[in-house]
C-alpha positions as CSV (number, residue, x, y, z in Angstrom):
1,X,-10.2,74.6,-17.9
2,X,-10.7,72.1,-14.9
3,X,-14.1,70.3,-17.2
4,X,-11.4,70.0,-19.6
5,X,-9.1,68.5,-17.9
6,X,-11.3,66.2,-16.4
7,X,-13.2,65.4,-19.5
8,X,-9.3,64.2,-20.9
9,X,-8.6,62.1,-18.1
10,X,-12.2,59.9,-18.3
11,X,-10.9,59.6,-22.2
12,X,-7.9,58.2,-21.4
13,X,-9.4,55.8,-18.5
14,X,-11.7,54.2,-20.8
15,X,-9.4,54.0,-23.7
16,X,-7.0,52.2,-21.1
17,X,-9.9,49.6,-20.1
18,X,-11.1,49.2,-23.6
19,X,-7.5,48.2,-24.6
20,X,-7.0,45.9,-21.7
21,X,-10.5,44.3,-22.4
22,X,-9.6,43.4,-25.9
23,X,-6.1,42.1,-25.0
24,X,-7.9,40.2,-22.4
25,X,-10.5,38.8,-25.2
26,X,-7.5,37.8,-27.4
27,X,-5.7,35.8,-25.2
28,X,-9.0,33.9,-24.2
29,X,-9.9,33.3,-27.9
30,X,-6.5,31.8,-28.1
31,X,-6.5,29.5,-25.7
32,X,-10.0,28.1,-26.4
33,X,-9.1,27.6,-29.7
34,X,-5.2,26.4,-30.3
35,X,-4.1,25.9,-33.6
36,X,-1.9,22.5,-33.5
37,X,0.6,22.2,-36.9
38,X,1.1,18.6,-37.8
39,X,4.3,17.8,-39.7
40,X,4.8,14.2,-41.3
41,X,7.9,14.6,-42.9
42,X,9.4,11.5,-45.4
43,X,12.8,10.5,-44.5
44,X,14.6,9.4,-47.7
45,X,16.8,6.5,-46.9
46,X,20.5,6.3,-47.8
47,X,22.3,4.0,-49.7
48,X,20.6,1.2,-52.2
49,X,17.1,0.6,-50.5
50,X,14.9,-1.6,-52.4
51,X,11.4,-0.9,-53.3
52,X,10.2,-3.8,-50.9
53,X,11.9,-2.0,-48.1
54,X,9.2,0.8,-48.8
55,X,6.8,-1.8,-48.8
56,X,7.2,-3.5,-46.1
57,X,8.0,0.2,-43.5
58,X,4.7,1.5,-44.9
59,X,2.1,0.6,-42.2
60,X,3.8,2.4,-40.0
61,X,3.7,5.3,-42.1
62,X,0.5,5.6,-43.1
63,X,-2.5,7.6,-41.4
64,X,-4.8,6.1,-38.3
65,X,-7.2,5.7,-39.7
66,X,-5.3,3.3,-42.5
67,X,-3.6,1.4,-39.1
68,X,-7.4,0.7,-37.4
69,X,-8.6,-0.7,-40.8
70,X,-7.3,-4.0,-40.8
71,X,-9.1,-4.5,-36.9
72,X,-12.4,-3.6,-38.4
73,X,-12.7,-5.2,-41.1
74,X,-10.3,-8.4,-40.6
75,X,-9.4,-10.6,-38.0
76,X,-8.7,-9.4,-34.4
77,X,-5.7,-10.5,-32.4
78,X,-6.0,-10.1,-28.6
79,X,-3.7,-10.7,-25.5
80,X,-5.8,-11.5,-22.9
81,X,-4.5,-12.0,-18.9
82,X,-6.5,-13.1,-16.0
83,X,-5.9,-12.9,-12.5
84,X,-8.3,-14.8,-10.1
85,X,-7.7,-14.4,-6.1
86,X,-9.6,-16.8,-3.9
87,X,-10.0,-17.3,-0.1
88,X,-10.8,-21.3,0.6
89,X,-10.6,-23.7,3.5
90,X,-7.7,-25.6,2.4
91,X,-5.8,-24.1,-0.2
92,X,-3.6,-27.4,-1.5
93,X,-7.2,-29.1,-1.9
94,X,-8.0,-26.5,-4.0
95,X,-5.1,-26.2,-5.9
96,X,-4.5,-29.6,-6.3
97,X,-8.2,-29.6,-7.8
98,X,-8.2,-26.7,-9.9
99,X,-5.1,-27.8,-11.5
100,X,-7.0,-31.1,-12.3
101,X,-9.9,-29.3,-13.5
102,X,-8.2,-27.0,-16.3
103,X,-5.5,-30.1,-17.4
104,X,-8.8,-32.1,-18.2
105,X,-10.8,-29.7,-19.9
106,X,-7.8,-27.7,-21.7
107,X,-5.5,-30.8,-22.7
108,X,-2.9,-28.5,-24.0
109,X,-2.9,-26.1,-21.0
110,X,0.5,-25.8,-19.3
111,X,1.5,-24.7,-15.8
112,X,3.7,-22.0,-15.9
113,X,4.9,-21.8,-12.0
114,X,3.4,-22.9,-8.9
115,X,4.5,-21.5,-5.4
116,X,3.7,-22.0,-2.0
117,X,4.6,-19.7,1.1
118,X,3.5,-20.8,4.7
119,X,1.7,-18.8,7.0
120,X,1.0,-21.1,9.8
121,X,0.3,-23.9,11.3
122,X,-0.6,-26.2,8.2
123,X,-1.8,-23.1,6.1
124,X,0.2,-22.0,2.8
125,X,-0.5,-19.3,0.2
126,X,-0.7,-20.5,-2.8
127,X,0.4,-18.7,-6.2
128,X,-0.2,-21.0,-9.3
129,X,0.1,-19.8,-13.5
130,X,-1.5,-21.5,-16.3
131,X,-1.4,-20.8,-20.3
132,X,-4.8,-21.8,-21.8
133,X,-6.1,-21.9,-24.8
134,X,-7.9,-19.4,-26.1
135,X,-10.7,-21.1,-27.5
136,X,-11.4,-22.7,-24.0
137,X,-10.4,-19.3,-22.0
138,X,-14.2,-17.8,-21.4
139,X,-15.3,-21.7,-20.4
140,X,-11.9,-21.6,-17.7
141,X,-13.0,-17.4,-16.6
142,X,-16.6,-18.7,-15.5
143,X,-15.5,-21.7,-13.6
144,X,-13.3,-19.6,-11.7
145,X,-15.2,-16.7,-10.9
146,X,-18.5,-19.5,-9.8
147,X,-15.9,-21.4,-8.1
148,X,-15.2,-20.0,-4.4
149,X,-19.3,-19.8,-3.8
150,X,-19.8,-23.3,-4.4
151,X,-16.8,-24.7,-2.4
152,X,-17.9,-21.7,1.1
153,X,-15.3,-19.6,0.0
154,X,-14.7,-16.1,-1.5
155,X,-13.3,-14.7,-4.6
156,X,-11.2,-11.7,-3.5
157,X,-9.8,-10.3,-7.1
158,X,-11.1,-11.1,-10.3
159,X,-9.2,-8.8,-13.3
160,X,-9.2,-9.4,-16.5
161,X,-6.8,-7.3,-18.9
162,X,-7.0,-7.1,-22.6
163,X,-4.8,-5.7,-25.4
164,X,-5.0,-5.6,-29.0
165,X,-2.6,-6.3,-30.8
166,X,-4.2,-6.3,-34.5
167,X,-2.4,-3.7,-36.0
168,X,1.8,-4.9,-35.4
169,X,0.4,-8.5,-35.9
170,X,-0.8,-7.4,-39.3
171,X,2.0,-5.3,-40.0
172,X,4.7,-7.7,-39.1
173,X,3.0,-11.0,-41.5
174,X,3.2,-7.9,-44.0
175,X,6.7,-6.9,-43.2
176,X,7.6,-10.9,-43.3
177,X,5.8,-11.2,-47.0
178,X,8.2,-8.2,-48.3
179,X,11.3,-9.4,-47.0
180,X,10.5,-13.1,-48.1
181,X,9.3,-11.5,-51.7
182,X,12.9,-9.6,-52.0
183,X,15.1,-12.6,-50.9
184,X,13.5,-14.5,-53.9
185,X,14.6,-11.8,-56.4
186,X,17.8,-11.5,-54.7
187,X,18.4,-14.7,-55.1
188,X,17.4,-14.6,-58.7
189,X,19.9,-11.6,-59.4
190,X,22.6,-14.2,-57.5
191,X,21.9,-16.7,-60.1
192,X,22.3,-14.3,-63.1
193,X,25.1,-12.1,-61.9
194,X,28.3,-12.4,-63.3
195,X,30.9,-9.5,-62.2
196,X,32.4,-10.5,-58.7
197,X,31.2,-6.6,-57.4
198,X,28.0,-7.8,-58.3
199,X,27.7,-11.1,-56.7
200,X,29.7,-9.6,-53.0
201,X,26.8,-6.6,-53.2
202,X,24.1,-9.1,-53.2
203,X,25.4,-11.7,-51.0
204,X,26.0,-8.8,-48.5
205,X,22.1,-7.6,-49.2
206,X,20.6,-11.3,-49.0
207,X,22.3,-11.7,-45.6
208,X,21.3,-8.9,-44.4
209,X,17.3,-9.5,-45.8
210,X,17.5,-13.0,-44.3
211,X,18.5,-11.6,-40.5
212,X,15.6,-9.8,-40.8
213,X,13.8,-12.7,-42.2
214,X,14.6,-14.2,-38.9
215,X,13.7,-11.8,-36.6
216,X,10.1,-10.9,-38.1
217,X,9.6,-14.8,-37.9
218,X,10.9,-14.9,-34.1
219,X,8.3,-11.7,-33.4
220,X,5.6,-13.4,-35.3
221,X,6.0,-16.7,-33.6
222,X,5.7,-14.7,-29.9
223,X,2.6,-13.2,-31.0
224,X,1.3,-16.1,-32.4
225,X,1.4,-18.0,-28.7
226,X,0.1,-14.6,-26.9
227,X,-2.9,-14.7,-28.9
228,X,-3.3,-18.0,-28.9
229,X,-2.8,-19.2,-25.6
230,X,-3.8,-16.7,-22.4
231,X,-2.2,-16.5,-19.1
232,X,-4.4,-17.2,-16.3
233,X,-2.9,-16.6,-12.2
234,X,-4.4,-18.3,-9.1
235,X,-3.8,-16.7,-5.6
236,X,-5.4,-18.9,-3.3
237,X,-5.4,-18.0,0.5
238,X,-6.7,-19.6,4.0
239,X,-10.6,-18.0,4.5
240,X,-9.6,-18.4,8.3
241,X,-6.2,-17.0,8.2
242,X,-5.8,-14.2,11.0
243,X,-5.4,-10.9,9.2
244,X,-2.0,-8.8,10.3
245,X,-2.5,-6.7,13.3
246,X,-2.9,-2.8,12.5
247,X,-0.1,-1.2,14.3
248,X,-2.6,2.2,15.5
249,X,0.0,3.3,18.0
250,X,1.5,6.5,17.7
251,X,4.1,6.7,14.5
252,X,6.8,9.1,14.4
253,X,8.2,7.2,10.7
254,X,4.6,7.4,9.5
255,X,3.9,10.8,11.0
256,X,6.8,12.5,9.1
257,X,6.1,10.5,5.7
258,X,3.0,12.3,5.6
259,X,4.4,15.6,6.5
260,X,7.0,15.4,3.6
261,X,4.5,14.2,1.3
262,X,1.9,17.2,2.3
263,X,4.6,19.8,1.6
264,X,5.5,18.3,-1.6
265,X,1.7,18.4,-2.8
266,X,2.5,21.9,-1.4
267,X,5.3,22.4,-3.4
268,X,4.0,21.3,-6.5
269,X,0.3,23.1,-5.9
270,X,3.1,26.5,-5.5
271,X,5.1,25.4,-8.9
272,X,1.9,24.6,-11.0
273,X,0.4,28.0,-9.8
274,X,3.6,30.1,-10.9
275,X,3.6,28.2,-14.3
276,X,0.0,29.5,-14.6
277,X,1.6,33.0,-14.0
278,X,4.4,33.0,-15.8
279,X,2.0,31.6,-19.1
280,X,-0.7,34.8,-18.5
281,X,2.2,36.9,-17.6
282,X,1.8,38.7,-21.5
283,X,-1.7,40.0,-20.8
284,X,-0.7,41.2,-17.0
285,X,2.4,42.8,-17.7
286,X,1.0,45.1,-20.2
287,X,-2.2,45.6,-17.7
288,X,-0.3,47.0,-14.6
289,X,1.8,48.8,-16.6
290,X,-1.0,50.5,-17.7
291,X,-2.4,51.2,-14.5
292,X,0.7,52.5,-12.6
293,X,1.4,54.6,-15.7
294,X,-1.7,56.0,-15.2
295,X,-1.6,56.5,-11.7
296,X,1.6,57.9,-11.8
297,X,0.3,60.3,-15.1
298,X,-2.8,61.3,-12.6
299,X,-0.5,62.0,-9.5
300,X,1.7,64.3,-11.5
301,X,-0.6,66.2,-13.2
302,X,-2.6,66.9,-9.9
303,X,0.3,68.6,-8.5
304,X,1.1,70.8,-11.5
305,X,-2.5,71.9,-11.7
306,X,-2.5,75.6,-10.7
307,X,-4.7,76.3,-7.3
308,X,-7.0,79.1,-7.3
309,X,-7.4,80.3,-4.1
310,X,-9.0,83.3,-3.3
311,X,-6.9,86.9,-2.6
312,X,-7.5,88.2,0.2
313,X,-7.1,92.0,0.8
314,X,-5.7,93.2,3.9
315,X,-5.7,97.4,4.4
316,X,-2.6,98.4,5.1
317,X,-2.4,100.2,8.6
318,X,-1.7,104.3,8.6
319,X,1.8,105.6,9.4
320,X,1.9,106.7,13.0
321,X,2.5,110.3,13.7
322,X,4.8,110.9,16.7
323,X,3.9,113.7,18.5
């Protein structure tokens, strides 16, 4: 009876780990291998929306792929920004000569702003912004980053940042050509119409298509003169200016910054790791519930088991006899 017993409770150990192993396996499958649903739904507009309104919103609404054609196989529009920091001897010198340099070799450069702070003594930092062409851009980056060896100085920051802009300058000359396309034919629907209803519903349509004529024409315009002309920033500082003294004394300000910020990192370590435990918390649950019914199941039943100790017999002493 006892081999039986234990024979029953090995079954339903390894029944127990088998099921937690495979709940264990599922929730691992699932997470290496997420299934993301896409939804694209079309929005049907209200009211009396012409087929060039379609048109002209359907760049936007096409695939990726479709929007990254037009940059691979067309023309490519770039914004591109420079900003140049140089340590020199004298920095109105300099300034006063690169801002001769670029006029001359870019005629339609333009100076943007130009600022000096003082330092010292004689010494200024000097902050100066150009718009360039961007034909003559690479020949005004090379100059610029050669130009602080040649004069005993340093260049301290060179970065250069670039964005593409392909796609919305493509998709706003199309948007333009739709909206220019339907104020032609409303115009000749104007010239036909006849009914008073008719010639108020167009009028209202043809102002509205020519605001929007305006403002594609305004955006186009901006990105025409960010890809055409590129910003380029001079900092220019004394190579013999005295660098500001490290205060290494004791801090009680900086002392309790850090403090508060290790205890956020702290906090946030605590937050992301009860996150982690709420998201596995449907394959623990079910795991420790297992286990303390179990446990609880084994306790019981070893109490109710029947104990088999040995009888002992013990002779029962004669009756005395009293004399």
């Amino acid at each position: 009876m006892s081999q039986t017993r234990m024979n029953y409770k090995w079954t339903f150990f390894c029944l127990s780990c088998t099921i937690m192993l495979a709940m264990l396996l599922a929730g691992c499958g699932g997470a290496a291998s997420p299934t993301s649903f896409s939804s694209s739904p079309q929005q049907s507009s209200i009211g009396n929306t012409s087929s060039s309104d379609s048109a002209a919103h359907s760049p936007q609404s096409s695939g990726g792929s479709q929007n990254s054609l037009p940059s691979q196989i067309g023309p490519q529009y770039l914004i591109k920004t420079l900003r140049v920091g140089l340590a020199v001897k004298d920095t109105r010198k300099t300034a006063d000569e690169l801002q001769s340099w670029i006029s001359t070799t870019d005629q339609r450069a333009s100076s943007t702003s130009i600022n000096y702070d003082s330092i010292g003594d004689n010494l200024f930092n000097i902050s100066m912004s150009f718009s360039v062409q961007a034909s003559i851009y690479p020949q005004i980056v090379r100059y610029l980053r050669d130009y602080a060896p040649q004069q005993q100085g340093r260049l301290t920051d060179f970065n250069e940042s670039v964005q593409d802009v392909t796609n919305n300058y493509i998709d706003t000359q199309s948007r333009l050509k739709n909206l220019q396309t339907e104020q032609d034919r409303l115009l000749t629907l104007l010239s036909h119409a006849q009914a008073l209803s008719d010639v108020l519903t167009i009028e209202q349509r043809l102002t509205d298509v020519e605001g929007q004529i305006e403002s594609m024409e305004a955006q186009l315009k901006a990105l025409s003169d960010q890809v055409t002309f590129y910003t380029v920033s001079i900092n220019l500082q004394p190579i013999d200016s005295a660098p500001p003294l490290s205060n290494s004394s004791w801090n009680v300000g900086q002392i309790f910054h850090d403090a508060f910020a290790a205890s956020l990192g702290f906090a946030q370590a605590l937050v992301a790791f009860l996150i982690w435990l709420l998201a596995f918390s449907f394959y623990i649950v079910p795991v420790i519930l297992i286990i303390w019914l179990f446990t609880k199941w084994r306790h019981r039943s070893g109490k109710t088991a029947p104990s088999h100790t040995p009888s002992v017999y013990t002779p029962t002493p004669p009756p005395s006899t009293s004399l």
